[in-house]
N, C-alpha and C positions, 0 to 999 in steps of 0.2 A: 056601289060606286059606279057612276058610269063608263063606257066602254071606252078606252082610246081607242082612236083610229091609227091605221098601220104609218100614217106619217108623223104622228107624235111619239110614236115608237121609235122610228128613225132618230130623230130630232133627239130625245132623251139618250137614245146608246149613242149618238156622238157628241152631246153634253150633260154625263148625270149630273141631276143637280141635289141629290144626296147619297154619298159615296160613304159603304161600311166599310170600315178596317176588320178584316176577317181571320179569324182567329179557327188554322185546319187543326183538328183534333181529333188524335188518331188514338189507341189503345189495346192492346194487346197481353190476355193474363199467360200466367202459367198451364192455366187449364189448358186454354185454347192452344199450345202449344204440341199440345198432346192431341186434343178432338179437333184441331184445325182444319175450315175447308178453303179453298184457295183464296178465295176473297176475303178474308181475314187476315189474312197476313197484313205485317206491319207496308211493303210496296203498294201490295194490291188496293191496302184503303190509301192509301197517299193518291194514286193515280186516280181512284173512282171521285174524289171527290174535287182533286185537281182539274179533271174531265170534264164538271158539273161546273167547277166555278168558269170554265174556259169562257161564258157566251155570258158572262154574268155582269152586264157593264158595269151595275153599281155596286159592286162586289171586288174589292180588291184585298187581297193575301197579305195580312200585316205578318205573320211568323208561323211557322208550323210546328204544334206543341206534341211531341210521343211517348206515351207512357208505355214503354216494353218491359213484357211480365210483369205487369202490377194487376191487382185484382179490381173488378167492379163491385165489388160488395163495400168499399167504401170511398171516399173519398180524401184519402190520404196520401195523396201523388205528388210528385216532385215536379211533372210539367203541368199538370192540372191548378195546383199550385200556384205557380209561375202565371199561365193562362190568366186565374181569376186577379192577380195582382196587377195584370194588363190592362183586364177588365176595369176597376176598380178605380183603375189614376187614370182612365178614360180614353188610353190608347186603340181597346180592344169593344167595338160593337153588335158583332154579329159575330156566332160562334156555329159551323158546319161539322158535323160527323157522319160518320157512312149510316150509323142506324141507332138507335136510344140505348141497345145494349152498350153500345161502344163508351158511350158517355158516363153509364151507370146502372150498376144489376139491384140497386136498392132501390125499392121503390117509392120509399118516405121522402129520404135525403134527395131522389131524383125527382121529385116530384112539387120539391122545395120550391128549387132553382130553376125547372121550367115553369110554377106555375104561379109564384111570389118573385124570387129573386129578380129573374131575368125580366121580368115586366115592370119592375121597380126602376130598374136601371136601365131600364130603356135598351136593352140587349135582343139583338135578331139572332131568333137558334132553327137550326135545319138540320134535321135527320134527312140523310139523302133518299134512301131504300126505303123509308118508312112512309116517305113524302107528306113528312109533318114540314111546316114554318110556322113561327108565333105569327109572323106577319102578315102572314093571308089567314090564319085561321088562328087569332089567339088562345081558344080552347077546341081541344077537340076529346069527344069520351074517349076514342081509343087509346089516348095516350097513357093516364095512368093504370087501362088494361093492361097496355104493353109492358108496363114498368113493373106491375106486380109478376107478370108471365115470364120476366127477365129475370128477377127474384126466384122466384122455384125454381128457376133455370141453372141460377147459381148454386143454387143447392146440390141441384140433381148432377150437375158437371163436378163438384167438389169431391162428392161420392163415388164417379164414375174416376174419377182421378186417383181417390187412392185407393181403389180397387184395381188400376191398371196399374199404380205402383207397387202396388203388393204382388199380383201378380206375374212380376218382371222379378222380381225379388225370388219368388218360388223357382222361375226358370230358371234361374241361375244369372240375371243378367246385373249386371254391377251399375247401379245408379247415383251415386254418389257425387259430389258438384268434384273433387278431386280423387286421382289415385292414390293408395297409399303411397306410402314413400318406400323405393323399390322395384313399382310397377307403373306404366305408365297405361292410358287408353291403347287400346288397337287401332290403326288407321283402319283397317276394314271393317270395325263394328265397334263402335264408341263406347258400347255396353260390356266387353268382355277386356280382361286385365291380359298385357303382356308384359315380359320382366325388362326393366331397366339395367342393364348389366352391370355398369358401374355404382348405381346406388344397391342394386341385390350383395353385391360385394360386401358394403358396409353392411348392411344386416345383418349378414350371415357376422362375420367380425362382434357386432355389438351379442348377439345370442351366442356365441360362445365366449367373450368374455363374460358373460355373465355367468354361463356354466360353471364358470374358472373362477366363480364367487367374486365378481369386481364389485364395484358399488356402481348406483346409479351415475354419481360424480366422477368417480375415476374414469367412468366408458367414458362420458362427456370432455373431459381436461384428456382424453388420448386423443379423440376426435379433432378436438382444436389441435392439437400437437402435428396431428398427418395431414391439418389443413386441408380436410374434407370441410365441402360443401355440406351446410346445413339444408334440412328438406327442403326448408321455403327459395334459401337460395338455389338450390337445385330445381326448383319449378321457376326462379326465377330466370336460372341460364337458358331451359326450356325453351325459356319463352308461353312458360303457362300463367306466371303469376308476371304483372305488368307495372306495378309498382316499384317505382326506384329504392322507397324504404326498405325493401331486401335486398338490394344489392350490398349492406353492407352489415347483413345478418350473419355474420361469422360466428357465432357465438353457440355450442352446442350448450342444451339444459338439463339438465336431471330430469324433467317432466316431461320432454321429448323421448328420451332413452326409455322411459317408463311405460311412455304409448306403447311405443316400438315394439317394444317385449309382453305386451299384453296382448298385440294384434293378432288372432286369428289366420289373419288372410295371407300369412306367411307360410301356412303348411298346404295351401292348395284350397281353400273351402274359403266361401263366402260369407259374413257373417251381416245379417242386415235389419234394418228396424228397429235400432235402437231406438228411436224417438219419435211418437207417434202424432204428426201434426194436425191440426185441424184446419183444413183447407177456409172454410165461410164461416164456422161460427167464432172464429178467432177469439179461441180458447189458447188457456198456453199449451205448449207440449210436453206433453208427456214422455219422461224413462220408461221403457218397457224391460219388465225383470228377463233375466237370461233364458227362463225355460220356455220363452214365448217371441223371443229372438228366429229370425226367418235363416235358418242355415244349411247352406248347397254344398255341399263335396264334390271337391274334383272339379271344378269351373275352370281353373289356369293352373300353369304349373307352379308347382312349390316353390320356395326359396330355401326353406329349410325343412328336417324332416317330425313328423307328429312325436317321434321320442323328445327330439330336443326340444320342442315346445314346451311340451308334458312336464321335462324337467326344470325347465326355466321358470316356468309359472310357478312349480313348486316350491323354486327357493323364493321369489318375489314376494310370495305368501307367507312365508317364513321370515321374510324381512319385515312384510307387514306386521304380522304377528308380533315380532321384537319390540322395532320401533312402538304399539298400541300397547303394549305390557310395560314398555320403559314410561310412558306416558299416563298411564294407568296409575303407578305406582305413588306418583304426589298428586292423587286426586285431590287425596282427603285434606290435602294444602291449601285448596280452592284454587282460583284464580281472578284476579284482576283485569277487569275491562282494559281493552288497551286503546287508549282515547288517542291515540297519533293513528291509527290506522288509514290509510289511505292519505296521510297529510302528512306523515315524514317523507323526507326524497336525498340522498345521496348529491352531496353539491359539486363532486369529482364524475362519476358515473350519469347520475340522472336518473336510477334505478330506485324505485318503493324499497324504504327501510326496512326488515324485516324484525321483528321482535320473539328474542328468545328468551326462557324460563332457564336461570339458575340457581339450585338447589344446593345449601351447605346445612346438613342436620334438618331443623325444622327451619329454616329460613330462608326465602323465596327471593332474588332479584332478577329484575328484568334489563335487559339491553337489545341494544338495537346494530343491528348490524347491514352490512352492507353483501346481500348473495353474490354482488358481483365480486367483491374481491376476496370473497370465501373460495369460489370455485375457483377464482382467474386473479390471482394476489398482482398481475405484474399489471393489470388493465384496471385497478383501480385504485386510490391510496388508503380509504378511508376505511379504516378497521370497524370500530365499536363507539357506542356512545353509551354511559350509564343511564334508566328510563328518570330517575332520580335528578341527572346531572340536566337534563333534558328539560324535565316540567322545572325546574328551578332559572334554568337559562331562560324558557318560554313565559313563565310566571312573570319576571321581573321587568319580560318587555313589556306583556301588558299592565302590567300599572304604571310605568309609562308612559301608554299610549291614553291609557283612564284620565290620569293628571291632566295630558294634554286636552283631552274631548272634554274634562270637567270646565278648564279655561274658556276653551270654544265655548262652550253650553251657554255660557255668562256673558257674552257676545252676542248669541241667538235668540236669549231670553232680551236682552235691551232692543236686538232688530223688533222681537217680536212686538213688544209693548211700543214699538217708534210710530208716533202719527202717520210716518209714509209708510210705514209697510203696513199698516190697515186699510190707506187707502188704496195700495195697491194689491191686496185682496178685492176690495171692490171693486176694484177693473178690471180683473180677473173674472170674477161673480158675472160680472154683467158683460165681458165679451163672449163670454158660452155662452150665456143666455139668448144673447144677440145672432150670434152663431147659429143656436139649436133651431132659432123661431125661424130663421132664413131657411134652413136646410127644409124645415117643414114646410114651407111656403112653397119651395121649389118641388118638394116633392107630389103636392098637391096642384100644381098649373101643368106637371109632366102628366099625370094623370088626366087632369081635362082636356087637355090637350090633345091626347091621345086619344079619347071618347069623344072629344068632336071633330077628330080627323077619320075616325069608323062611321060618324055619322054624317061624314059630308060636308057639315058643317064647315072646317077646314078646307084648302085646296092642297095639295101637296106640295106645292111651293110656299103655301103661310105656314104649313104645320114645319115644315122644314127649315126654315126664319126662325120659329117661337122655339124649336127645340134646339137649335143652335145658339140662340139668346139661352134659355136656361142651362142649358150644359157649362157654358161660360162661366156664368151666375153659380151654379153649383158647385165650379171648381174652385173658385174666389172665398165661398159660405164654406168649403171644408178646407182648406186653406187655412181661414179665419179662426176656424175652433181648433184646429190642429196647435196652433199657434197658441192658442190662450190656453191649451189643457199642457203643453208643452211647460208655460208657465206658471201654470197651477201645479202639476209635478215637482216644479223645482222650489216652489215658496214649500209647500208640504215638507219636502226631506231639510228643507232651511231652517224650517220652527216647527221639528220635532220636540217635544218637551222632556223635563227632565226621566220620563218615567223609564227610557230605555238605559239612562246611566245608572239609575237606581236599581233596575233590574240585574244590572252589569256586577255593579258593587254588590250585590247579594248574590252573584253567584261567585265570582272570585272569592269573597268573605272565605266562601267552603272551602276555597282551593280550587285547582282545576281540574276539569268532569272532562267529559265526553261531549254535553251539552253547548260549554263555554266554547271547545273547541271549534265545534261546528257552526257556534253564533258569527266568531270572532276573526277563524283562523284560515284560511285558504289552502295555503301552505305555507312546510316547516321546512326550509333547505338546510341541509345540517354539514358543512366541511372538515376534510380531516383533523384541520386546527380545531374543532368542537365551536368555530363559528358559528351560530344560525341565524339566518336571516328569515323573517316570517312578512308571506305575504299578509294580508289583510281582507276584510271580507264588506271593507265599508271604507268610502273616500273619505276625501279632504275636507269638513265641512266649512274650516275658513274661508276655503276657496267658494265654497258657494256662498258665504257670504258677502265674498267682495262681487259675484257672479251679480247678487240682487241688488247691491247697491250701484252696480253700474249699468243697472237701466232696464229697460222694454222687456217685453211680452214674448220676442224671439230668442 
């Protein structure tokens, strides 16, 4: 390309005549928070590349997107995200980072996007420090060197990480995202526990009633009774946890008092590693068994002392023991799937129904109960529902709602065989078509386009015309298909045929499963009058067929 001179230089920085919408992209993992050197931090790259765009006349900052502590081994980010959806609906053209790690430590997925994606889309990318640009140099070898080097990189930092968290672990330093409850961070070393005075009060209180043989519920319903703060609301008054949803967590639980009394870290010892994550190869995590658990003695002071611990755990164990021998006992009863799981809900409270086994001789029924007003009778109304009274109440709406989708069907089936709704499949048919061949047309004059603005062929003021004409044109061509697959969605769920009612009516036939529930059922809201109301898992299809009879393609 030939050379400008320093007056067309001039001339261009006081009228560019094509201006990117620049999209600053910062990132920041968990690793790096720990191997961090200064110019990583999430300011430092804000300012290096702010620095860089300052003289940059055709370069203007449409939004600055930060992924703080997310990983580069994938591309799963919440402003990365955001970014590409910029990108996409054509806000966003040229995208800046301080260096290619910053963007991405895969070197497949990264190698995608600089070397398909973003030259497809007509996208300007700059690594600052790496002093890559697609647009001066739209390939360069070092790049997927770098991309693979950033990979191992990932690796070797994943490994290097939790080797330094294990090792903080051995020291004795407490790395946990909260304290337990009782203890709070030290302001002089964020890694070491100091006691909370007013929550170590409660503690000590729930560990000796339990000594004093209470139940898990009773400690709970005294708790509410002395109108103590619950843990979370306690992090909440803090000011640790920042969410308004605890401010109105009054409510102590039998599973919270159970922590409590299991916790270790109340006799003075740290107890750590439970759960062994995999930084890069995003594996799930692993429980590690107790005798391979990382434990410090003596890190902070106690709250309670190692006898009462010793002894507390021994009655819990004891309870466990009971409770798994009472449980035990109607094995040989078997037990029934309990098909409302996760889809019954309390219509006073708003709390998951809980389903219990009641045993008289050999004879087994189940009911559904409400934990809230088992433990707290005055904060909820709703006692029990028989599971019998339940699937008969739920059975009878849906054949019901069968009856009614059988009518509809008979509706759907005449749209379907209706002369206009063939034809308007065919319009359909043929504006994607119309659509796809546009989208391809465009995608192919953006490419020549761009081959003979490299070859000169172009000036930079025609290639900058033709690419503003196509961009246009390309928003208009997906526009167009959005619109007709919009309408092809909604004819499809319009003239589904009879196979899904018939499917329906053979599974009701049997009764109702597990299966039905989860086809059919959303949720079950059950009131203490043994109202239920049930959501559903599929609209109106009347409604969509008045939707198609009243027109277009929008």
């Amino acid at each position: 390309m030939a050379r400008k001179s320093k007056r067309a230089i001039a001339t261009e920085k006081k009228s560019p005549r094509n201006i990117f919408n620049t999209a600053v992209y910062i990132r920041l993992s968990m690793e790096d928070r720990l191997y961090k050197h200064g110019s990583d931090s999430i300011a430092n790259q804000r300012e290096l590349i702010l620095d860089y765009l300052k003289d940059k006349h055709d370069m203007r900052v449409y939004d600055i997107y930060c992924d703080n502590g997310r990983s580069g081994t994938d591309f799963d980010r919440e402003e990365f995200r955001r970014m590409m959806y910029d990108v996409y609906n054509g806000k966003v053209n040229c995208i800046v980072v301080k260096d290619l790690s910053r963007f991405g430590r895969e070197y497949i997925e990264t190698g995608d996007y600089l070397e398909r994606i973003f030259p497809l889309l007509g996208v300007r990318f700059i690594a600052v420090n790496d002093g890559y640009d697609n647009r001066v140099d739209p390939f360069d070898i070092t790049v997927p060197i770098k991309n693979v080097i950033n990979t191992l990189y990932a690796r070797d930092i994943s490994a290097k990480s939790a080797a330094a968290l294990r090792m903080k672990q051995e020291n004795g330093e407490f790395i946990g995202s909260f304290a337990p409850y009782g203890y709070i961070r030290s302001k002089e070393d964020r890694h070491k526990l100091v006691i909370d005075p007013e929550a170590a009060d409660v503690v000590k209180k729930i560990f000796e009633w339990k000594a004093e043989n209470a139940s898990y519920a009773e400690i709970s319903r005294r708790l509410y009774a002395m109108s103590i703060p619950t843990p979370n609301r306690r992090k909440y008054d803090l000011g640790i946890l920042k969410s308004e949803v605890h401010k109105n967590n009054v409510y102590w639980r039998p599973e919270t008092v159970r922590s409590i009394l299991a916790n270790e870290t109340y006799t003075g010892c740290l107890v750590q590693g439970h759960i062994k994550s995999h930084f890069y190869e995003g594996g799930k995590d692993e429980r590690v068994d107790r005798d391979d658990l990382i434990i410090v003695r003596g890190t902070h002071e106690p709250i309670i002392s190692e006898n009462l611990f010793n002894t507390v755990r021994g009655k819990c164990e004891k309870v466990k023991k009971a409770y798994d021998d009472r449980a035990g006992k109607y094995r040989e009863l078997g037990s029934d799937v309990n098909i409302f799981v996760k889809k019954a809900y309390c219509g006073d409270c708003g709390r998951p129904l809980s389903r219990y086994k009641k045993v008289n001789g050999d004879r087994v029924a189940y009911f559904y109960i409400c934990r809230q007003h088992s433990q707290y009778p005055n904060s909820c109304r709703f006692v029990s529902i028989a599971e019998t009274e339940l699937k008969d109440i739920v059975s009878e709406t849906l054949k019901k709602q069968l009856a009614y989708l059988v009518d509809t069907q008979k509706l759907l089936s005449q749209a379907g065989n209706d002369t206009s709704v063939k034809q308007k499949k065919h319009d359909i048919v043929k504006e994607l078509g119309k659509a796809v061949s546009q989208i391809g047309r465009i995608r192919m004059a953006r490419v020549r386009a761009a081959s003979d603005h490299a070859k000169e062929i172009l000036s930079e003021s025609e290639y900058s015309e033709i690419s503003a004409g196509l961009k246009a044109e390309m928003k208009e061509a997906a526009q167009c298909y959005e619109a007709a697959d919009r309408a092809r969605e909604r004819l499809e769920k319009l003239l589904e045929t009879e196979s899904r009612l018939e499917k329906t009516a053979q599974l009701c036939a049997a009764g109702l499963s597990r299966s039905v529930i989860e086809s059919f059922i959303d949720r079950v809201t059950v009131y203490p009058d043994k109202e239920a109301v049930i959501k559903w898992n599929f609209g109106n299809k009347a409604e969509l067929l008045a939707s198609l009879n009243g027109g277009g393609t929008e």
